[in-house]
N, C-alpha and C positions, 0 to 999 in steps of 0.2 A: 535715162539716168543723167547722161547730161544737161538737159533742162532744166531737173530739177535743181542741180550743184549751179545752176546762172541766177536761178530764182531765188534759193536762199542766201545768196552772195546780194543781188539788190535787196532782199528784205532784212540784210544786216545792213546794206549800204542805207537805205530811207531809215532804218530803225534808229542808225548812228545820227543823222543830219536831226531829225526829231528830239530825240535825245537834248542833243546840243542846243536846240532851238527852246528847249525847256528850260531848263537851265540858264539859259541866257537872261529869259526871262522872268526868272525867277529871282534874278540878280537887279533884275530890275532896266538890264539893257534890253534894245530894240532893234537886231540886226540887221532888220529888213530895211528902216528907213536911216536908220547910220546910228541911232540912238540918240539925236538930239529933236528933239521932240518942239521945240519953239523954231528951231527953224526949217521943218519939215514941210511945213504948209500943208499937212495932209491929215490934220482934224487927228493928232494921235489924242488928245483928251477928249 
């Protein structure tokens, strides 16, 4: 029983971070590389 109340506490935790990570991106920001995209260097186009 306990296991299972750990499991759906991380699968609302990952579900929440997802969520947000949608959304984010839907806005059109990029929170992984800070959202500025020219000076990332990291080919965000």
């Amino acid at each position: 029983m306990g296991t299972a109340i750990v499991v759906l506490i991380l699968v609302a935790i990952v579900g929440g971070i997802v969520y947000s990570l949608i959304k984010a991106h839907k806005r059109g920001e990029h929170p992984a590389c800070g959202g500025d995209c020219s000076h990332c260097g990291g080919g965000c186009h």
